[in-house]
Backbone and ligand atoms as CSV (ligand in chain L), in Angstrom:
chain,resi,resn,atom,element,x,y,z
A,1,UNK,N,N,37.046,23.493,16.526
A,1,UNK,CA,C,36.978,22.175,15.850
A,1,UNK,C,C,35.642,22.005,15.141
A,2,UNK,N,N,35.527,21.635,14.330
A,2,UNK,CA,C,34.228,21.386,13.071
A,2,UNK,C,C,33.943,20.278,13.671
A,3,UNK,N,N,32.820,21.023,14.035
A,3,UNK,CA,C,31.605,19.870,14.277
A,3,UNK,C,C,30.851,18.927,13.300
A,4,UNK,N,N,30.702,17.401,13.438
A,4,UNK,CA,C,30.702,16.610,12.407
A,4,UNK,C,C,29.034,16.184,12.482
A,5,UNK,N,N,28.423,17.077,11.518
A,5,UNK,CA,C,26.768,16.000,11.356
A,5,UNK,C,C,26.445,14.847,10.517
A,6,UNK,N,N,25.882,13.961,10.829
A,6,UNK,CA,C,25.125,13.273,10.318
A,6,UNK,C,C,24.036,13.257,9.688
A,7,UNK,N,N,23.568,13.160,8.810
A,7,UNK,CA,C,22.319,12.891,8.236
A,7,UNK,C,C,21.963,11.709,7.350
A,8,UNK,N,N,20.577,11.287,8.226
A,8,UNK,CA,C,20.318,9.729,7.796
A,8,UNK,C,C,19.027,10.329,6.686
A,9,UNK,N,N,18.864,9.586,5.787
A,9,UNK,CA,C,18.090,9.168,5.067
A,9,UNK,C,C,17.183,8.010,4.430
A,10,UNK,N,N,16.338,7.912,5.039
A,10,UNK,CA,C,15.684,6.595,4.524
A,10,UNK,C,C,15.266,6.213,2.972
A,11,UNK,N,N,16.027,5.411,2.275
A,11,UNK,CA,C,15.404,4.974,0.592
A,11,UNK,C,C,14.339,5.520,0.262
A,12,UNK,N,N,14.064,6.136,-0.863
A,12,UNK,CA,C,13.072,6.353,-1.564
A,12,UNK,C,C,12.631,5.051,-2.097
A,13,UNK,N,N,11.272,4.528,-2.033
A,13,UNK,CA,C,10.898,3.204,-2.515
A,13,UNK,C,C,8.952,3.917,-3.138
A,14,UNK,N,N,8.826,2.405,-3.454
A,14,UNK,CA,C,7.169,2.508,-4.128
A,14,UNK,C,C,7.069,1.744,-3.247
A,15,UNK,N,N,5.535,1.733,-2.756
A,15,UNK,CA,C,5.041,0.651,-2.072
A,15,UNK,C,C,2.905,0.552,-3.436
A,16,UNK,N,N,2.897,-0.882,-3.150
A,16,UNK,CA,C,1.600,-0.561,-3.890
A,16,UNK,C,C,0.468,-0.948,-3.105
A,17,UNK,N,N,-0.226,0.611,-2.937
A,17,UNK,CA,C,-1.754,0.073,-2.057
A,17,UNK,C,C,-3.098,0.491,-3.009
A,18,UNK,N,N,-3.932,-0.457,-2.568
A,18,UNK,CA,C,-5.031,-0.963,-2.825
A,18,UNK,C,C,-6.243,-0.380,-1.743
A,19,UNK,N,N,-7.370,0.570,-2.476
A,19,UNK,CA,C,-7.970,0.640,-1.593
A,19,UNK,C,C,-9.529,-0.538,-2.484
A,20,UNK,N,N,-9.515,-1.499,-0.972
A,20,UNK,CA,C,-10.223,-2.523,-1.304
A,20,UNK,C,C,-12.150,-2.170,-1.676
A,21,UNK,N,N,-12.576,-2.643,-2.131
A,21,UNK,CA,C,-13.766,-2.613,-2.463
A,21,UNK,C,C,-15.373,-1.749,-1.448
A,22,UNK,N,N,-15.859,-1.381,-1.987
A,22,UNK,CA,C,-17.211,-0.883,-1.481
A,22,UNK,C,C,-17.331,0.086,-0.688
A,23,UNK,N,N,-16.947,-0.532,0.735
A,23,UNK,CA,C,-17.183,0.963,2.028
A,23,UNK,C,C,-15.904,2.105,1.637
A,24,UNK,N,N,-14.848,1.348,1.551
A,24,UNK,CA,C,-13.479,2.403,1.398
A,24,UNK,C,C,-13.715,3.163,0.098
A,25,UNK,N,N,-14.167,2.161,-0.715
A,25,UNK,CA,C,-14.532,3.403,-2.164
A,25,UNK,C,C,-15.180,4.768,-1.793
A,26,UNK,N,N,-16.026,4.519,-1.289
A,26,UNK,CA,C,-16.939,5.952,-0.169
A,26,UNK,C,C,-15.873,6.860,0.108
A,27,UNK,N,N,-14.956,6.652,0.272
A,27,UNK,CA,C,-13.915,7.427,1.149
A,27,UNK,C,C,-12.839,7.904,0.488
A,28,UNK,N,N,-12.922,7.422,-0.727
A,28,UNK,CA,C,-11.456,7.325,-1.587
A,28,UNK,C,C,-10.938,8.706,-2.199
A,29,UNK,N,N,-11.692,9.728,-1.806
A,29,UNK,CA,C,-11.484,11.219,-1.984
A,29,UNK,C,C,-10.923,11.815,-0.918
A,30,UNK,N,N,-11.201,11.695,-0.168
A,30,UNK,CA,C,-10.311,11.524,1.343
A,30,UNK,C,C,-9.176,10.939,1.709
A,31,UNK,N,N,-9.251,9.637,1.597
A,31,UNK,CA,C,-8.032,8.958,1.555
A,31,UNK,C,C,-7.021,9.636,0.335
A,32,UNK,N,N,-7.360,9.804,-0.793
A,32,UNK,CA,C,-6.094,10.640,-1.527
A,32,UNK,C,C,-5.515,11.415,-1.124
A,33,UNK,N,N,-6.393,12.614,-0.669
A,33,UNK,CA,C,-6.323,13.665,0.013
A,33,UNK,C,C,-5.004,13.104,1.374
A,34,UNK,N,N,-5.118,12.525,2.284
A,34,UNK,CA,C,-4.371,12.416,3.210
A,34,UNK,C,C,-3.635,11.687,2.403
A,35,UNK,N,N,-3.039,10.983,1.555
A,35,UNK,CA,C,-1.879,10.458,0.881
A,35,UNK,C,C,-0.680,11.372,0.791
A,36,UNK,N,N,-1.765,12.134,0.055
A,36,UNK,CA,C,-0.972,13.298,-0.360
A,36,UNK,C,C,-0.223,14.009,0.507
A,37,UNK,N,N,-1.117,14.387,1.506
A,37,UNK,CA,C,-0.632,15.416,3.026
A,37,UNK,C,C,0.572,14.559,3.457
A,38,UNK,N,N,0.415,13.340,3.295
A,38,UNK,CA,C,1.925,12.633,4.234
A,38,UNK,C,C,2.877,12.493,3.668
A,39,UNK,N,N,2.831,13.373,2.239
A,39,UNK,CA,C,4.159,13.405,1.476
A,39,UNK,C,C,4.270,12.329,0.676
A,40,UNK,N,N,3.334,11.404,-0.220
A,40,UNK,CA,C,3.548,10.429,-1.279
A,40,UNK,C,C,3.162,11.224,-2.293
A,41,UNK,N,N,3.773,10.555,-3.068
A,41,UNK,CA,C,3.661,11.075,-4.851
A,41,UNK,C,C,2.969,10.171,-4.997
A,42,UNK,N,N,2.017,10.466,-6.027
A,42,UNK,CA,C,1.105,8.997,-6.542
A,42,UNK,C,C,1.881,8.742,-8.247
A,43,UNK,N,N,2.536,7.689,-8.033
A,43,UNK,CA,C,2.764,7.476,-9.671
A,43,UNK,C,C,2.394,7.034,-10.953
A,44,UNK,N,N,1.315,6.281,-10.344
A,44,UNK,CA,C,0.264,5.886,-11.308
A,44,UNK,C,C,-0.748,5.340,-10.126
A,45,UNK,N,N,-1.912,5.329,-10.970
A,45,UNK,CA,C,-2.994,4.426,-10.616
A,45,UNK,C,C,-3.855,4.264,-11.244
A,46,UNK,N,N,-5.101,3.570,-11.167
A,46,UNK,CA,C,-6.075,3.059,-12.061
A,46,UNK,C,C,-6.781,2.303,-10.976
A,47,UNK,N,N,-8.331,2.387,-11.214
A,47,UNK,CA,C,-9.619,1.703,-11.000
A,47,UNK,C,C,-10.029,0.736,-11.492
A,48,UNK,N,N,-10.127,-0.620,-10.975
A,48,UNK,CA,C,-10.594,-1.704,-11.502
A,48,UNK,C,C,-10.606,-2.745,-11.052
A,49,UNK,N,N,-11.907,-3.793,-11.516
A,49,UNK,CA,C,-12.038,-4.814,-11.071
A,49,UNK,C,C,-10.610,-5.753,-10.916
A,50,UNK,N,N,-10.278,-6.384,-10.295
A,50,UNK,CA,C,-9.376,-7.862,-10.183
A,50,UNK,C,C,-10.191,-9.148,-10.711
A,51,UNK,N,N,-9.233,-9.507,-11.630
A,51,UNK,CA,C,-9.815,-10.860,-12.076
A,51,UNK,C,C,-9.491,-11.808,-11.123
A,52,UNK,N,N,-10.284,-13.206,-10.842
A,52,UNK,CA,C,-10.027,-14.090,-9.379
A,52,UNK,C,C,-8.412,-14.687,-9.761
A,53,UNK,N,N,-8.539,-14.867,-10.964
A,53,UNK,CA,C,-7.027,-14.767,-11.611
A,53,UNK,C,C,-5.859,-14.581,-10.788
A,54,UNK,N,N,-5.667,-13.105,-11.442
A,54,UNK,CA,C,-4.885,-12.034,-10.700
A,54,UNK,C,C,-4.982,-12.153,-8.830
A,55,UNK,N,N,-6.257,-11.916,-8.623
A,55,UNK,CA,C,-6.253,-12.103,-7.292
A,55,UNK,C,C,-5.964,-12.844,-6.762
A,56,UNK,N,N,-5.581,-14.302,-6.853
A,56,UNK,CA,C,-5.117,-15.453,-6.588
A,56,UNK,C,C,-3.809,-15.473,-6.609
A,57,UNK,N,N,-3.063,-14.790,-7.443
A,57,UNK,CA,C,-1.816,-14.895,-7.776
A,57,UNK,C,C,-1.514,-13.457,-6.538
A,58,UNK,N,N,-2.208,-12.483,-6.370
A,58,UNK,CA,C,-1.340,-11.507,-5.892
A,58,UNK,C,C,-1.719,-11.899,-4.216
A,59,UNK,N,N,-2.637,-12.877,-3.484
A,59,UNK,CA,C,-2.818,-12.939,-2.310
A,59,UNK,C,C,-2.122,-14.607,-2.365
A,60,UNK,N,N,-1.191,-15.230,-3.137
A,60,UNK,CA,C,-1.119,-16.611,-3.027
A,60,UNK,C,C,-0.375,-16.808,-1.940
A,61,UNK,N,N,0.124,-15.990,-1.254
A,61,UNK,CA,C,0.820,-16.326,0.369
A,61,UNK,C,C,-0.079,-17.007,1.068
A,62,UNK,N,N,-1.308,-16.606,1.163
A,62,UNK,CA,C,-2.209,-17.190,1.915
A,62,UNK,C,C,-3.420,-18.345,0.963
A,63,UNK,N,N,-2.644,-19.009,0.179
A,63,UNK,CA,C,-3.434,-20.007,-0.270
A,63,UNK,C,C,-4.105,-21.136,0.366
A,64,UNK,N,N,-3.437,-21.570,1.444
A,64,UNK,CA,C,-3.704,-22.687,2.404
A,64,UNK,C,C,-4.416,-22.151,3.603
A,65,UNK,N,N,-4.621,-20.564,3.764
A,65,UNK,CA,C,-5.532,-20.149,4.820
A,65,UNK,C,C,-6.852,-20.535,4.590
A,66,UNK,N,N,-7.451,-20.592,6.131
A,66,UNK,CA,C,-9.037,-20.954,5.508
A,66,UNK,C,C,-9.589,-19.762,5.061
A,67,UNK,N,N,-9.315,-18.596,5.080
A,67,UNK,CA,C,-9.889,-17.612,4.825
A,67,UNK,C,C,-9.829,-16.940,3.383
A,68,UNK,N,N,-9.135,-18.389,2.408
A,68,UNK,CA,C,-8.207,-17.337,1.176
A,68,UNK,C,C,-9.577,-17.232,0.196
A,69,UNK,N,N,-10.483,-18.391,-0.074
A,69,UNK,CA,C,-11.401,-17.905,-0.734
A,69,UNK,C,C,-12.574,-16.741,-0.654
A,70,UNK,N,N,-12.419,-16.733,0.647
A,70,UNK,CA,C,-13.495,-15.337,0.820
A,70,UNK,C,C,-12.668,-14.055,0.898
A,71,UNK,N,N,-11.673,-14.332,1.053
A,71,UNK,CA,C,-10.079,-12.876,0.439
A,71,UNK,C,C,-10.353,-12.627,-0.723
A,72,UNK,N,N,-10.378,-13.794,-1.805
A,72,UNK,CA,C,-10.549,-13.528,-3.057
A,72,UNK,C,C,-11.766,-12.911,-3.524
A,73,UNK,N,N,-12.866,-13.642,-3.299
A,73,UNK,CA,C,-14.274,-13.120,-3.275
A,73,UNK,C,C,-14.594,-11.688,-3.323
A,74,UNK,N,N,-13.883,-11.474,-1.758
A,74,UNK,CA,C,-14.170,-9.613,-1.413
A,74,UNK,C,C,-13.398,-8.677,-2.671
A,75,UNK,N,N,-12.332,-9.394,-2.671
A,75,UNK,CA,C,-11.112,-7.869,-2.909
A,75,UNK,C,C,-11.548,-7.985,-5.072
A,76,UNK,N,N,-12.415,-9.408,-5.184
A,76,UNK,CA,C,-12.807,-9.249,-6.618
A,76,UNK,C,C,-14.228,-8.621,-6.696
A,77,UNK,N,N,-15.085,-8.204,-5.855
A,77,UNK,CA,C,-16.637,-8.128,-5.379
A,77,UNK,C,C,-16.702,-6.418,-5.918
A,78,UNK,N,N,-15.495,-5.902,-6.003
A,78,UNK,CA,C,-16.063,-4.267,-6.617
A,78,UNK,C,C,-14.712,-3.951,-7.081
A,79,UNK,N,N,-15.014,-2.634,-7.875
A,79,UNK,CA,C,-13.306,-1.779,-8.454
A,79,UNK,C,C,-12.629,-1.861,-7.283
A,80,UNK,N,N,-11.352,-1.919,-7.545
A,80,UNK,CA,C,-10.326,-1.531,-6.045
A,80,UNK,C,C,-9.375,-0.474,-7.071
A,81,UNK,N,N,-9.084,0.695,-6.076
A,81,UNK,CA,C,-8.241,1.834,-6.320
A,81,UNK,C,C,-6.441,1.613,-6.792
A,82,UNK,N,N,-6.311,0.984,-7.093
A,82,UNK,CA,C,-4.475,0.632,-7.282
A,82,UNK,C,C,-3.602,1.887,-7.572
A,83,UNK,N,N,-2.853,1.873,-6.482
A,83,UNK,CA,C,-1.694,3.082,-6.698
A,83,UNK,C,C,-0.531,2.942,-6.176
A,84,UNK,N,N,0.900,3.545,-7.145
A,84,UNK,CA,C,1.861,2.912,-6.899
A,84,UNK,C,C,2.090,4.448,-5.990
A,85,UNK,N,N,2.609,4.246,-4.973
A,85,UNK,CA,C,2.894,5.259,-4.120
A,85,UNK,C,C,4.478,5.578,-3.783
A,86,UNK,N,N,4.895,6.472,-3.520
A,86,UNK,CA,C,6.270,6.469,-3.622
A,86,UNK,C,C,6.866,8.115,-2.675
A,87,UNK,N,N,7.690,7.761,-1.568
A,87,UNK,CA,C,8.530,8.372,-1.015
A,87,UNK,C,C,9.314,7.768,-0.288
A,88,UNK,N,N,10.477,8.425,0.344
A,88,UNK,CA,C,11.156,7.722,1.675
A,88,UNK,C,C,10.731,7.106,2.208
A,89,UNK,N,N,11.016,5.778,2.505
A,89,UNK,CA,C,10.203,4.974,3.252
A,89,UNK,C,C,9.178,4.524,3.306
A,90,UNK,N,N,8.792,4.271,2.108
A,90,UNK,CA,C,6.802,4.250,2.046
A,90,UNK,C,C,6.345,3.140,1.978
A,91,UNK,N,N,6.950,2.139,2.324
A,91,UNK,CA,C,6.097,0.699,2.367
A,91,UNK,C,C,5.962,0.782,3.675
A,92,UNK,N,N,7.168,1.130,4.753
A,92,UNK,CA,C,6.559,1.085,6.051
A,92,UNK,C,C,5.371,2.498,6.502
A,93,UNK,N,N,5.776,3.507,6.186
A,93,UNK,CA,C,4.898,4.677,6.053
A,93,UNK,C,C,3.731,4.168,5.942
A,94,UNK,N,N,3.500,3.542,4.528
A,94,UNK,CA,C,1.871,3.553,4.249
A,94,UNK,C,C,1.269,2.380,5.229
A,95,UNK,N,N,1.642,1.552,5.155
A,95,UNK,CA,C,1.324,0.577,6.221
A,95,UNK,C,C,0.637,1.355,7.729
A,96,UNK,N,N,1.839,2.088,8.039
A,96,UNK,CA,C,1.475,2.772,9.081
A,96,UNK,C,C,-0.074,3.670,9.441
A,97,UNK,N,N,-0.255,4.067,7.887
A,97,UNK,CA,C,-1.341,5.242,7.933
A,97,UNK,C,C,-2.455,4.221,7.747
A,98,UNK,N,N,-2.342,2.632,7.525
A,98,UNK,CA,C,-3.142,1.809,7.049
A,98,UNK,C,C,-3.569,1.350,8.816
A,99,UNK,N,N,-2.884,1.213,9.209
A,99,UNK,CA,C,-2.594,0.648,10.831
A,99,UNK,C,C,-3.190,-0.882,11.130
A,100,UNK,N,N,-2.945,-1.873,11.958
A,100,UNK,CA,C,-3.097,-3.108,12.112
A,100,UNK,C,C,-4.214,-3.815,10.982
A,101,UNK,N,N,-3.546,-5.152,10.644
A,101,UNK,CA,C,-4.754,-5.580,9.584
A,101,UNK,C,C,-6.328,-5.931,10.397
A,102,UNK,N,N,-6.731,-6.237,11.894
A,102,UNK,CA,C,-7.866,-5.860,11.836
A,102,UNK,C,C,-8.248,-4.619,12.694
A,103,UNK,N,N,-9.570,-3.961,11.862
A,103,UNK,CA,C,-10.045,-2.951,12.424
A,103,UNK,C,C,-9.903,-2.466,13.448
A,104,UNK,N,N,-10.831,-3.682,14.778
A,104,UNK,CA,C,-11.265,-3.799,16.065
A,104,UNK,C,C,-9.577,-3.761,16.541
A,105,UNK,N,N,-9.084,-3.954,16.304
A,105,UNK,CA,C,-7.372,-3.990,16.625
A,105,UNK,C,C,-6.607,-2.565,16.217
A,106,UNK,N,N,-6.590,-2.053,15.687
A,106,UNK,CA,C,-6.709,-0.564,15.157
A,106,UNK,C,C,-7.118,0.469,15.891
A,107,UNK,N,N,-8.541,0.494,16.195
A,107,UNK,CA,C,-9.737,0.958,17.011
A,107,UNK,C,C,-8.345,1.422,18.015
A,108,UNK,N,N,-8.412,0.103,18.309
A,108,UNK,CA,C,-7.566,-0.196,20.442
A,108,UNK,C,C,-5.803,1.218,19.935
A,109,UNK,N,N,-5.301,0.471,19.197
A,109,UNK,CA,C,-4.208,0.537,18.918
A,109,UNK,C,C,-3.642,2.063,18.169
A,110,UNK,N,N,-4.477,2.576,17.155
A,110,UNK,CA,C,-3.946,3.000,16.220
A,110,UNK,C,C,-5.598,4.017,15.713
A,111,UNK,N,N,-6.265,4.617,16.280
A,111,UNK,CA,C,-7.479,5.297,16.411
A,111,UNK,C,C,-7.387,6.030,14.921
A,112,UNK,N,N,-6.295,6.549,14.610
A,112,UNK,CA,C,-6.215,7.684,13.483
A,112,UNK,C,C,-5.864,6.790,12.096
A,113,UNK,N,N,-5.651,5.670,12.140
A,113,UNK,CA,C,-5.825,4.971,10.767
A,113,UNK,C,C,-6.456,4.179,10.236
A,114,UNK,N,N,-6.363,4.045,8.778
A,114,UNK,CA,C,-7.334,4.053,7.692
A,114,UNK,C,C,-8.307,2.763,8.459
A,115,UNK,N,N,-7.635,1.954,8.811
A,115,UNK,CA,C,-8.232,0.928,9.035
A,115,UNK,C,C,-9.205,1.033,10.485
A,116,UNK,N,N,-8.690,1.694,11.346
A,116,UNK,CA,C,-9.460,1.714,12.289
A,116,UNK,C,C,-10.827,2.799,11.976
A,117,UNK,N,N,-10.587,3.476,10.651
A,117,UNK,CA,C,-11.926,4.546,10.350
A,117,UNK,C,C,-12.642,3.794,9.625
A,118,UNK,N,N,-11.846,3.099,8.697
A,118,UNK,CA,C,-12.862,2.813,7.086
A,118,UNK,C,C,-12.824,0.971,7.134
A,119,UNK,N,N,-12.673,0.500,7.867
A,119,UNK,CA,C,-12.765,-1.078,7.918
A,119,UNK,C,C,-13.761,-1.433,8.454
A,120,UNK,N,N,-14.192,-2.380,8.650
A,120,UNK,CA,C,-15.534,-3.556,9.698
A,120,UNK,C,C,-15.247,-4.614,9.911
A,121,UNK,N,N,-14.152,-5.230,9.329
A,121,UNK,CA,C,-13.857,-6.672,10.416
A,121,UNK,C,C,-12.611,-6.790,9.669
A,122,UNK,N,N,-11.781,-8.421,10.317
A,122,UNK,CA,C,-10.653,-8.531,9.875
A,122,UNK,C,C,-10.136,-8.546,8.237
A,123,UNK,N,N,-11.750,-8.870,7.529
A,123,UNK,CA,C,-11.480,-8.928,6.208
A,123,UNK,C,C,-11.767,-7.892,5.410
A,124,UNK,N,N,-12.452,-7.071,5.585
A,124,UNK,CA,C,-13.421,-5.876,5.235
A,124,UNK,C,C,-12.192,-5.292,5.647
A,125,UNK,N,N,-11.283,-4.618,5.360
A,125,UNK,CA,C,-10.787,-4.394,6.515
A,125,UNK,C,C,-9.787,-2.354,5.120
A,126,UNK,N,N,-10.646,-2.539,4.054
A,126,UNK,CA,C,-10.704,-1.019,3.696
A,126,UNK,C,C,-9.531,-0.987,2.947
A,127,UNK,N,N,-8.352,-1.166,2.861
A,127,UNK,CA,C,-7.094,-1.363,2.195
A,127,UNK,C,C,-5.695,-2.328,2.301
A,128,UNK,N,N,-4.997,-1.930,1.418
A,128,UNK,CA,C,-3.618,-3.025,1.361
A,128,UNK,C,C,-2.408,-2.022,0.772
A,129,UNK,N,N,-1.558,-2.861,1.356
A,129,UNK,CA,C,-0.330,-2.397,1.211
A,129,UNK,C,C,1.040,-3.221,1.122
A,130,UNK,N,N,1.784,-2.893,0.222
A,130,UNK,CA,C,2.323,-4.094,0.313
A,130,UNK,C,C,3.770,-4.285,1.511
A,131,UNK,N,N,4.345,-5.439,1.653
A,131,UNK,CA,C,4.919,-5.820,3.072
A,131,UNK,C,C,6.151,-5.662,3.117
A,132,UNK,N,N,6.846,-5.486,2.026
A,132,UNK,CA,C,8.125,-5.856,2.079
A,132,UNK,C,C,8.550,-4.254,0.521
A,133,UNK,N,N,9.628,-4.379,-0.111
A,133,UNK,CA,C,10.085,-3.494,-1.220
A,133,UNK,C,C,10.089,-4.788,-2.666
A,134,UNK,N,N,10.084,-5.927,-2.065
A,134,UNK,CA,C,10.080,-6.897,-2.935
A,134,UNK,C,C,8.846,-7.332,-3.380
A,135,UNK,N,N,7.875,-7.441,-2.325
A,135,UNK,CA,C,6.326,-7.725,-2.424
A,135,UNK,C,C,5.622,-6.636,-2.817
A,136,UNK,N,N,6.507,-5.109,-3.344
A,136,UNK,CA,C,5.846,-4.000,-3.837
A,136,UNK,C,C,6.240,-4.195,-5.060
A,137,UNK,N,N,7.245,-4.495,-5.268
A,137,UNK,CA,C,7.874,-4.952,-6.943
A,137,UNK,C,C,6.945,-5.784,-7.478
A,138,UNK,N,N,6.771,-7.153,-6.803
A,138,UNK,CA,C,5.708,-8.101,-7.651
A,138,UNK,C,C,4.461,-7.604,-7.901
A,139,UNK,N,N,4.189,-6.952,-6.605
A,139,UNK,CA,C,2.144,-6.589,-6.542
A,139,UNK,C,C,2.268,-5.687,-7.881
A,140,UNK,N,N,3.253,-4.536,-7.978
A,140,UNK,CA,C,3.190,-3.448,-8.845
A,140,UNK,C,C,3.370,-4.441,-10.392
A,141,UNK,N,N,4.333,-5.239,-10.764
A,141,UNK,CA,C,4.130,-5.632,-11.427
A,141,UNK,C,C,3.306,-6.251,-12.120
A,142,UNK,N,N,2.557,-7.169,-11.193
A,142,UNK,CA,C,1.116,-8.414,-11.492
A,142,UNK,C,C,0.046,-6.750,-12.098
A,143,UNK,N,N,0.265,-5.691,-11.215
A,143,UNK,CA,C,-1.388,-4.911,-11.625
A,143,UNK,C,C,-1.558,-4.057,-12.285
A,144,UNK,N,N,0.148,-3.657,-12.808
A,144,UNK,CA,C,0.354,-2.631,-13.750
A,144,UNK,C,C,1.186,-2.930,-15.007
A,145,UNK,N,N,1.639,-4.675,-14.988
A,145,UNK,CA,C,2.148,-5.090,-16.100
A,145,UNK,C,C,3.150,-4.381,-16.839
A,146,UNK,N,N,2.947,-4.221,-17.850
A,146,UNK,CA,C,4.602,-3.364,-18.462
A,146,UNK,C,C,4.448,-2.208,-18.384
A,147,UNK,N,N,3.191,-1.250,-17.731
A,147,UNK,CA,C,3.496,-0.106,-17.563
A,147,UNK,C,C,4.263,0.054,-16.233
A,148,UNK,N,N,4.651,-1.114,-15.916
A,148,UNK,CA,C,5.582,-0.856,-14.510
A,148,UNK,C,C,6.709,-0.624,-14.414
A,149,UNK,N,N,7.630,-0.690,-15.521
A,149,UNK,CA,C,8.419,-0.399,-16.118
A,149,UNK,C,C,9.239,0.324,-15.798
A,150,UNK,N,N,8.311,1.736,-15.890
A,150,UNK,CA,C,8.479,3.313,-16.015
A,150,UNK,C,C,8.049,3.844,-14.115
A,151,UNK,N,N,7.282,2.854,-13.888
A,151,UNK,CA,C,7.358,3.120,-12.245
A,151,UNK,C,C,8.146,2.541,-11.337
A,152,UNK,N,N,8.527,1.653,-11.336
A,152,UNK,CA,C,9.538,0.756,-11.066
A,152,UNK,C,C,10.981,1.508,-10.645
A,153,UNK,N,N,11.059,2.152,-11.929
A,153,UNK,CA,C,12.324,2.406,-11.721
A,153,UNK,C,C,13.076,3.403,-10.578
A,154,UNK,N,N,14.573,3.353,-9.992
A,154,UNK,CA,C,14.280,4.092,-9.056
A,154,UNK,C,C,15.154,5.158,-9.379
A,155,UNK,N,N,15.609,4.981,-10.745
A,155,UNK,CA,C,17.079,5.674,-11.116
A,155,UNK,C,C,17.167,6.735,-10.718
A,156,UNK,N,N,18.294,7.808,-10.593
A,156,UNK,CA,C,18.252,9.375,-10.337
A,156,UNK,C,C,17.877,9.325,-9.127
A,157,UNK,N,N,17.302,8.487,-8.331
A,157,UNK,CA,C,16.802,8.866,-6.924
A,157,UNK,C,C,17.917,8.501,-5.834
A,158,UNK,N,N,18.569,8.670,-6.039
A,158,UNK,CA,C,19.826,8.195,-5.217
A,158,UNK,C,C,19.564,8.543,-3.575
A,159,UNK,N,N,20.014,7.541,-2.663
A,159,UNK,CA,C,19.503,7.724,-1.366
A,159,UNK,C,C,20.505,6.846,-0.491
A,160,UNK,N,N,20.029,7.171,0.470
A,160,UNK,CA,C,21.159,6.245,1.480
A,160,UNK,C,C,21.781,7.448,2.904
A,161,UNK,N,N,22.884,7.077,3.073
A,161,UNK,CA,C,23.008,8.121,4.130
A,161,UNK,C,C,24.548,8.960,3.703
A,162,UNK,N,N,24.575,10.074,4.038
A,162,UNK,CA,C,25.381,10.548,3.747
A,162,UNK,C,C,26.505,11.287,5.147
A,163,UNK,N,N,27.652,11.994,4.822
A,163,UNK,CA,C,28.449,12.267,6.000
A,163,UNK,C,C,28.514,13.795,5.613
A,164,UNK,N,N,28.291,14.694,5.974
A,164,UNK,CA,C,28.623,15.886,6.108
A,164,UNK,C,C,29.756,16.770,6.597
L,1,LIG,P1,P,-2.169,-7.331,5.804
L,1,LIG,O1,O,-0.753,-7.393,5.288
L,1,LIG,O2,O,-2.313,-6.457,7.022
L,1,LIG,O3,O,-3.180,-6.982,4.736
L,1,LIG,O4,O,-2.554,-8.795,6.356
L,1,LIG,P2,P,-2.295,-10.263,5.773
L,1,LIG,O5,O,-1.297,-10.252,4.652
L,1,LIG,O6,O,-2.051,-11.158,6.934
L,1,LIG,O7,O,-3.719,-10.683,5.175
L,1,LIG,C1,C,-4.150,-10.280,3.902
L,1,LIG,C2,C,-5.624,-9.933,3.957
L,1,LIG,O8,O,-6.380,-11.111,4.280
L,1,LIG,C3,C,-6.000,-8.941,5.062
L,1,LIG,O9,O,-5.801,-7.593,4.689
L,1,LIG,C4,C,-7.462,-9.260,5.294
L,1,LIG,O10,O,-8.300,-8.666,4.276
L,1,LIG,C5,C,-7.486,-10.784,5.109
L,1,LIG,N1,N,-7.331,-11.494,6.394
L,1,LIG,C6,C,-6.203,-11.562,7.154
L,1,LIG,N2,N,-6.388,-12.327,8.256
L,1,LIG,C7,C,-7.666,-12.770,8.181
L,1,LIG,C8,C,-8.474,-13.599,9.030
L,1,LIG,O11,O,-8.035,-14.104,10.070
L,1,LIG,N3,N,-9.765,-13.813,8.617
L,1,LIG,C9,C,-10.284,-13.293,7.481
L,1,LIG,N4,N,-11.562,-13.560,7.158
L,1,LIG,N5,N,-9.555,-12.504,6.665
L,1,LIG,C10,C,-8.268,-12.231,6.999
């Protein structure tokens, strides 16, 4: 009798991370480097300041936090790295390699990621990523405008699970 396999596949998606300003810049040759090793394609990216603008609009979830103006402050205070990243699963993936949003929480939790190496407190905290496949659509859109277009898209990548 033929034995029946399964094989699951998780979506190919973009997720868009940000490596945030100053200490992580130090590092940002490294950090590619392990991007790469965990199997993301980089599909675009670019170096550059955030206008408080932009930054306002792409952190406005947390507008009513007390913490949103000094969010804005930091993540506009130097170039940040923007890259649309893209494999199976890569909004939760990258997140993962990012590990808890603060450091000292990381440290405890999650020793081998970005955040527990290249962060210093909950805000400093070295990179971003975005949360959802929908909140990678907008971020990618707000920072890459109509060249997002062409990254965006997921055509030809067909995914899902299949029956063998
Ligand atoms: P993330 O998805 O892990 O980045 O976390 P959030 O979406 O909750 O927060 C967005 C960013 O705001 C974080 O990456 C931090 O830079 C900053 N942040 C979050 N929580 C705090 C906080 O309690 N205090 C301060 N000062 N900054 C925070």
């Amino acid at each position: 009798e033929a034995q029946q396999e399964i094989h699951f596949f998780f979506p190919r998606q973009n997720t868009l991370a940000l490596i945030k300003p100053n200490s992580a810049q130090e590092h940002k040759a490294e950090i590619l480097e392990e991007i790469k090793s965990k199997g993301f394609a980089i599909k675009n990216q670019q170096e550059k300041y955030l206008s408080e603008e932009v930054a306002e609009e792409f952190y406005k979830e947390h507008k009513d936090k007390p913490f949103f103006s000094q969010l804005v402050q930091f993540i506009c205070s130097g170039p940040c790295l923007q890259l649309v990243l893209s494999k199976e699963n890569a909004v939760e993936d990258w997140r993962m390699m990012m590990g808890p949003t603060d450091p000292n929480r990381a440290k405890e939790v999650s020793p081998d990621s970005l955040r527990a190496r290249f962060g210093s407190d909950i805000l400093h905290n070295a990179v971003h990523g975005s949360s959802s496949v929908e909140q990678s659509d907008r971020e990618i859109r707000l920072l890459f405008g109509d060249l997002s277009a062409a990254v965006t898209s997921t055509e030809g990548e067909e995914d899902g699970f299949v029956f063998v």
